[in-house]
N, C-alpha and C positions, 0 to 999 in steps of 0.2 A: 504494500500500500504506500502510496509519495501522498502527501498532500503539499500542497504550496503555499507559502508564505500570500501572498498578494491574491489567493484567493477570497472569494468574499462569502458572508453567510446571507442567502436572500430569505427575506424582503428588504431588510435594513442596511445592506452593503455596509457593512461593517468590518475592517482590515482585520484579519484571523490573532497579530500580533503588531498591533499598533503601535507599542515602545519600541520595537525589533524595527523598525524599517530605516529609520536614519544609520544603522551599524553598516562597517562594512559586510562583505562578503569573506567567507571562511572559505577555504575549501574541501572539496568532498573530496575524500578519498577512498578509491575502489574497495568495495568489501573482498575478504578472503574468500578462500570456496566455501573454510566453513559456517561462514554466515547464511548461506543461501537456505531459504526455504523455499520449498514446495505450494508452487499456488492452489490452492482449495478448486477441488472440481467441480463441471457445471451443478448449480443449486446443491452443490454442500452442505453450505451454511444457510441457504434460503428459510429455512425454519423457523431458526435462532432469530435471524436479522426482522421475519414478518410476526414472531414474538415481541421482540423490543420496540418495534414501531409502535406495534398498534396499540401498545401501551403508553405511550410515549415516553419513553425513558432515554436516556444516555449512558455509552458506555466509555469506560475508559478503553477498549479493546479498539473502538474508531478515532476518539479526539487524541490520543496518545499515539496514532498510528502504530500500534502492537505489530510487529513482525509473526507473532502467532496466532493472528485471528481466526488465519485459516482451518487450521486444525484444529484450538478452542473451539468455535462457530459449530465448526463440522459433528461436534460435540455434543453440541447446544450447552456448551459453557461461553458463559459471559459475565463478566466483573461491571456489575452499575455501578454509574457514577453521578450521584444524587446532588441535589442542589442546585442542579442547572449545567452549563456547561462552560462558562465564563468565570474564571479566576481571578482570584484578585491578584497573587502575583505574581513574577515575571521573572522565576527561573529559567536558566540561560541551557537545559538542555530538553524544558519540555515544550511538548508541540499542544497543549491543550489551552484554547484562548485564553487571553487576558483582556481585562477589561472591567468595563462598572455593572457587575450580576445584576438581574432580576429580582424582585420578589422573592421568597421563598412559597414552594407550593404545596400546600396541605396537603394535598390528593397525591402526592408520591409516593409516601411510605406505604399508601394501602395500594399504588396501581404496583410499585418495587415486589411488593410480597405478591402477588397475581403473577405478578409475568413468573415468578422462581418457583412458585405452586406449577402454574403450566408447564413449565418445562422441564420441574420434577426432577430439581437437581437437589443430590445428597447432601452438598458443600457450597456455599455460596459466598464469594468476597465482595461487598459493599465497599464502595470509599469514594473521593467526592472531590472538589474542588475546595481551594483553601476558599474561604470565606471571611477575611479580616473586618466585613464590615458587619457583622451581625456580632451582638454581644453575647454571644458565648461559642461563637464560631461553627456555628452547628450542631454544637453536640447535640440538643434536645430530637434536632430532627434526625440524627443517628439512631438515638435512643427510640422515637419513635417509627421507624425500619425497622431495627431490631423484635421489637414487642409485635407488628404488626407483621415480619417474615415467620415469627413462630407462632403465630394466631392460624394463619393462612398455609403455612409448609412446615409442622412440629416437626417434621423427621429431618429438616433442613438442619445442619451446623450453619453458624452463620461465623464469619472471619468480617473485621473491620478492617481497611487500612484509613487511616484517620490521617488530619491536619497537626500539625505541632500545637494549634492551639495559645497560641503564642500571645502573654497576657490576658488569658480568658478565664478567670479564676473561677473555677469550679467548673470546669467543662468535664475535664476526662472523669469526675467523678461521675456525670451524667451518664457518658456513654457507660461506665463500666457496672453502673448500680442498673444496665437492662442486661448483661448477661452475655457476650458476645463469648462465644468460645476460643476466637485468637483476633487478640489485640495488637493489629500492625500497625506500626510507623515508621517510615523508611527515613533514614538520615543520608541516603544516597551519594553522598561523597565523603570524600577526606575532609576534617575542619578546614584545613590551608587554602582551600579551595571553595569555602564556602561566600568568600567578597565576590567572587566572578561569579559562581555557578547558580550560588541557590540565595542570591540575596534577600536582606529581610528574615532568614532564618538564621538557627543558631545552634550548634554542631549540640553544645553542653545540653541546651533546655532540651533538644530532640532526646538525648541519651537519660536527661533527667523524667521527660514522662515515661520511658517503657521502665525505668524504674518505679516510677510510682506508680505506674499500670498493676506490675505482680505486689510490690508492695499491699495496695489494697484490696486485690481478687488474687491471694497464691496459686490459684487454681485454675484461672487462665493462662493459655501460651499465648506468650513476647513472641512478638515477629521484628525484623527488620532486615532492610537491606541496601548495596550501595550498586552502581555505576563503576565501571571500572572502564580506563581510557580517555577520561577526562582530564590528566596533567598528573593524578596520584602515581606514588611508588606502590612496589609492593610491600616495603616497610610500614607506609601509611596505611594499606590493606590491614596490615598484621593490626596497626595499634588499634583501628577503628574495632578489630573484633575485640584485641584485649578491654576494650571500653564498653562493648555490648554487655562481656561476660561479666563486667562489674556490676552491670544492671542488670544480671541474671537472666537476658534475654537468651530464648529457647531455641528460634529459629532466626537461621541468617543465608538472605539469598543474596547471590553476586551474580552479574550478569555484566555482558559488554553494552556499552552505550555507542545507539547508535542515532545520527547526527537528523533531525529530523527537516532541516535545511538549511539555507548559506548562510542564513542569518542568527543560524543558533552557534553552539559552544562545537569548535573542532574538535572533531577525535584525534587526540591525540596519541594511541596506538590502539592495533587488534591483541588481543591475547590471547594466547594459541588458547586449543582444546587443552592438551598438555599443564598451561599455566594455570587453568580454571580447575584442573584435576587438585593442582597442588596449594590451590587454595582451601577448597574440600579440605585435605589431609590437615592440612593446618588449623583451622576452624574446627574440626573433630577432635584435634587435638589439647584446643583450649576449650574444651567441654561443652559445645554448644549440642543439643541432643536433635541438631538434624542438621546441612549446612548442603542447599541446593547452588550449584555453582558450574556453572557452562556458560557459553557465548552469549544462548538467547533465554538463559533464566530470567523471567521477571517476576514480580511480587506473585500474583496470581496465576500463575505459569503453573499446569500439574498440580491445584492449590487442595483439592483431592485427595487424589494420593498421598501427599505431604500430610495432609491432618492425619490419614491414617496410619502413617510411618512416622508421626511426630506423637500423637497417644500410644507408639507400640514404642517407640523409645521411652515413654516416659514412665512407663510399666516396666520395662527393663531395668530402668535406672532405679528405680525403688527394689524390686527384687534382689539387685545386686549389692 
């Protein structure tokens, strides 16, 4: 999937990434072979996709331009992404609009939980656009997702990936006092990196909620995860997990970032399959009790599977 910079969204022609247009141009550099995916065959995904519509939702699997939608779709997995699709703000390697959000809309949490009933998935990841301009950043309407996906699909797990939240005091107690079975928030680069990449956030506060996540639910799984290719070492790889595992987070995915156009953050290298292997071994190694790591891992990638290989670690872990 490409989407383009200077495309516009009709009716309102509205520029996809309006801060991004006066920057120069970065340039693209050729993906390896093993980046490549497979494009989804005719009406693969057509199920999934006339699911989502007709409920009107949004996924992060389209505004994020996911290199795995194909195969997700093909699935009828798909990650919503609530609150609209306009962000407030203006990380330099994502492709999901920026701009001044809408309203928030009542009728989501109960249309969110319809469409995951219909399509009658075991595992579902919710997560959303940052939202800085509501006072409590969303969390309530998380909370109410949550309560309304297990009203409508009980046998549904539900995974958040949430916003940092960032001076909204009493937020993550909201989303965690409805019960989410895994509480994600991706801190997605090295700190050093955090004045270019992911401005407006802040490496410590991201690391400070997934501690106060288990802190007040022990019985919830920590997710997080980073970007790799972005200007980081692999030394900065290593600290960013020594920092997870101080905040007792569970899971940690790594995946390569890929440049969603000229206008965003260059990739600064591919990392073999090889080097994603020996990431793995390292993150296993400082205790994390799952640690998904290849080229095109992302947060919700296999997010399935992973619950069920991340409760069967954590059964292990007490046994032993």
């Amino acid at each position: 999937m490409v989407t383009l910079l200077n495309s516009v969204d009709a009716p309102t022609r509205r520029p996809r990434h309006p801060e991004k247009a006066h920057l120069p141009d970065t340039p693209l550099v050729r993906k390896p072979d093993w980046i490549r995916v497979k494009a989804p065959g005719a009406h693969a995904f057509d199920g999934t996709r006339e699911t989502i519509r007709r409920h009107g939702l949004h996924t992060v699997c389209e505004e994020a331009a996911c290199p795995n939608i194909g195969e997700c779709w093909s699935k009828r997995h798909a990650t919503v992404m609530i609150m609209g699709d306009i962000c407030t703000r203006a990380c330099a390697f994502c492709n999901v609009a920026t701009g001044k959000p809408a309203r928030l809309d009542p009728d989501e949490p109960k249309r969110t939980a319809d469409a995951i009933a219909e399509l009658g998935l075991n595992h579902v990841v919710v997560t959303s656009v940052d939202r800085d301009d509501l006072a409590d950043g969303g969390a309530t309407h998380f909370a109410q997702t949550i309560t309304a996906i297990r009203a409508a699909a009980p046998q549904t797990t539900i995974e958040v990936l949430t916003p940092d939240f960032k001076r909204k005091q009493g937020a993550l107690e909201i989303v965690l006092d409805a019960h989410p079975d895994v509480f994600n928030h991706n801190v997605e680069t090295a700190p050093s990196l955090y004045r270019r990449i992911r401005p407006g956030a802040d490496f410590a506060h991201s690391v400070s909620i997934l501690k106060e996540a288990k802190r007040l639910d022990p019985a919830v799984f920590t997710k997080s995860g980073i970007m790799v290719g972005l200007g980081e070492t692999d030394d900065e790889v290593a600290n960013v997990m020594d920092a997870l595992r101080a905040a007792d987070v569970d899971f940690m995915t790594i995946g390569q970032y890929l440049q969603p156009t000229r206008k965003h953050a260059a990739v600064d290298r591919f990392v073999t399959p090889e080097g994603f292997a020996a990431y793995k071994r390292t993150g296993e190694e400082k205790g994390f009790l799952l640690v998904a790591s290849s080229p095109l891992t992302r947060s919700s990638y296999h997010a399935a599977e992973d619950f069920e290989r991340l409760k069967a670690a954590r059964l292990a872990s007490l046994r032993s």
